[in-house]
C-alpha positions in Angstrom: 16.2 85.7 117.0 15.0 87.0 113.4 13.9 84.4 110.8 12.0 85.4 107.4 11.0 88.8 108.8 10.3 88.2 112.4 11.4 89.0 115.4 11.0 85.9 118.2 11.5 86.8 121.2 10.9 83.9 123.9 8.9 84.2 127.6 9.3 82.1 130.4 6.6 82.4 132.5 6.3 83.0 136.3 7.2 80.6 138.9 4.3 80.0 140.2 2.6 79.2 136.7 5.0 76.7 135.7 3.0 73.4 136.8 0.3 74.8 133.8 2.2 76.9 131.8 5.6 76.6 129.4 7.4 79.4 127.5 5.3 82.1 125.4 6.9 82.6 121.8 6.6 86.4 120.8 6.8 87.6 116.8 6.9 90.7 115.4 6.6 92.0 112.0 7.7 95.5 110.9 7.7 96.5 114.6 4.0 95.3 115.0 3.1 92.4 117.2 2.2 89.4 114.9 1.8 86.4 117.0 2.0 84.4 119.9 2.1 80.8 120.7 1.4 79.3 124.1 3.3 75.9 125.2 2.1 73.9 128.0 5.0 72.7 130.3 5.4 69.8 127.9 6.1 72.2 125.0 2.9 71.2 123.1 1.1 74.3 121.8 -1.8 75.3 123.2 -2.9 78.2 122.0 -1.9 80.9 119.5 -2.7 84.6 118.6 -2.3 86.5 115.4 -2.4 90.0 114.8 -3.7 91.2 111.7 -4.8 94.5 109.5 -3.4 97.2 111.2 -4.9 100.7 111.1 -3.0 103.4 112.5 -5.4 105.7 115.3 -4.1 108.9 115.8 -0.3 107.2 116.1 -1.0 104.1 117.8 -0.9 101.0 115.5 -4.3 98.7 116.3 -5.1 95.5 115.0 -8.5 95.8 113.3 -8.2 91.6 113.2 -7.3 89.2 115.7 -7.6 85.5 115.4 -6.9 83.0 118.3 -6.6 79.5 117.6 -6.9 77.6 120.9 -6.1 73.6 121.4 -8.3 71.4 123.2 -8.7 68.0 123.1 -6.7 67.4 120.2 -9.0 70.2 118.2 -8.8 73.6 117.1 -11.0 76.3 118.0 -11.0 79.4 116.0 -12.0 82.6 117.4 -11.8 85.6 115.0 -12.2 89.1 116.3 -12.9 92.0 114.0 -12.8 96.0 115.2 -13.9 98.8 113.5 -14.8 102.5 114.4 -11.8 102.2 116.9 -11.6 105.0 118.9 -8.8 106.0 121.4 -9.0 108.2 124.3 -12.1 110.1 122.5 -12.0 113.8 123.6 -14.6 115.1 125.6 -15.1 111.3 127.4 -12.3 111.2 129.4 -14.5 110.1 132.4 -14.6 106.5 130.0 -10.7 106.8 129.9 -9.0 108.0 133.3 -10.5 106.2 135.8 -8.5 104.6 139.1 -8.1 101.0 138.9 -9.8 99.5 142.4 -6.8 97.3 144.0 -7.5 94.2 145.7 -7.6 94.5 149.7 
């Protein structure tokens, strides 16, 4: 769905997260991501994410801001993240980068 420059797109989640968790609203921007809202079953938000300031690393698009608005108890909790000095697969620390993820046994 597109409305005033957005793209929605809309999650369902997983079967068995259903009982705690309702669809996940996806937007994005200019073929960034912008936001997303989590619903609870009951379709009351819950939580949403914003992506803002994007810098461009070497190709990859980052967001150098990202705010999350969480709701709890009938407030708002703000949580504002800022990067700077990103820096992706640096060269010459690959060791940091390529590393086997350990899977559960």
């Amino acid at each position: 769905k597109s409305d005033k420059g957005l793209i929605l797109s809309t999650w369902a989640p997983p079967k068995n997260a259903k009982d705690v968790l309702g669809r996940i609203l996806v937007s994005t921007k200019e073929k960034q991501l912008f936001g997303i809202v989590f619903l609870d079953p009951k379709e009351k938000i819950i939580a949403k994410h914003f992506f803002r300031d994007y810098t461009s690393i070497n190709g990859f698009e980052f967001p150098a801001e990202v705010l999350i608005i969480t709701y709890l108890n009938d407030k708002e909790i703000f949580h504002l993240s800022k990067f700077s000095k990103i820096v992706i697969n640096e060269t010459g620390n690959e060791e940091y980068y390529n590393y086997k993820i350990p899977l559960n046994q």
